[in-house]
C-alpha angles and dihedrals in degrees: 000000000000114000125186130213117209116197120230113229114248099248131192095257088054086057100054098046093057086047092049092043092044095053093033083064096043097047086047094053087043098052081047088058095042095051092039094059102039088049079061097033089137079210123225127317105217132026091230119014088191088059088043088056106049088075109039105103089042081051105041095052090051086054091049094041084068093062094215113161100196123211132187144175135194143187137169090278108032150024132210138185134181129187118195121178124236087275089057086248107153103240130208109209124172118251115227097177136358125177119176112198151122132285102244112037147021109225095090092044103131123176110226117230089216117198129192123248098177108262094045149343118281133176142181111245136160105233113165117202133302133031131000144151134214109224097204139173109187125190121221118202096259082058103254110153105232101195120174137164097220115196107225130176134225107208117187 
């Protein structure tokens, strides 16, 4: 049996709707993206960078005047942080604010209750793996505010 195919001509209607589907696919995957990045959008940092900024280097000697070396540690359960002065004294500064989060959003922020055990702060938190950073301002006892955003890891 012998059956024959006629082609049907590529008309102007043809041609629009391919245009109208192709860029109905690309401005939907475009509008995705948009809504997806402003709903984790982490927000700003600071009300007025130029304010921030008028203080920084003022700031940031003061911090370094104190001499801290900062080390932490966190798992999926716990998170620890110990402060010792230049001499490699252990130091007890008071926390102001601490936020433990990731990067790039905020849903999983969570703010440590630290307690002291003596050598450092530790707290019980729930980090699941990958990257975080610990967003912290910390008090010495002259009074300096030590703030710092400390990349920390997660490894499985």
């Amino acid at each position: 049996m012998n059956t024959v195919q006629t082609e049907r001509p590529l008309t102007g209607w043809h041609v629009l709707a391919m245009f109208v589907g192709g860029f109905t696919i690309i401005i939907s995957v475009n509008i995705a993206l948009a809504v997806s990045a402003v709903k984790t959008f982490p927000g700003k940092e600071t009300d007025s960078s130029y304010v921030a900024s008028q203080n920084f280097d003022t700031d940031r000697a003061a911090q370094e005047a104190l001499g801290w070396a900062v080390q932490t540690d966190l798992t999926e359960a716990a998170l620890r942080l110990a402060v010792q002065n230049a001499g490699g004294a252990v130091v007890k500064p008071e926390i102001v604010t601490a936020t433990l989060g990731r990067a790039t959003t905020v849903a999983d922020d969570i703010t440590p209750e630290f307690k002291w055990d003596g050598r450092a702060w530790t707290a019980l938190v729930t980090a699941g793996p990958g990257n975080w950073n610990l967003r912290i301002e910390m008090r010495a006892a002259d009074g300096t505010l030590f703030r710092r955003r400390i990349p920390l890891r997660v490894v499985r």
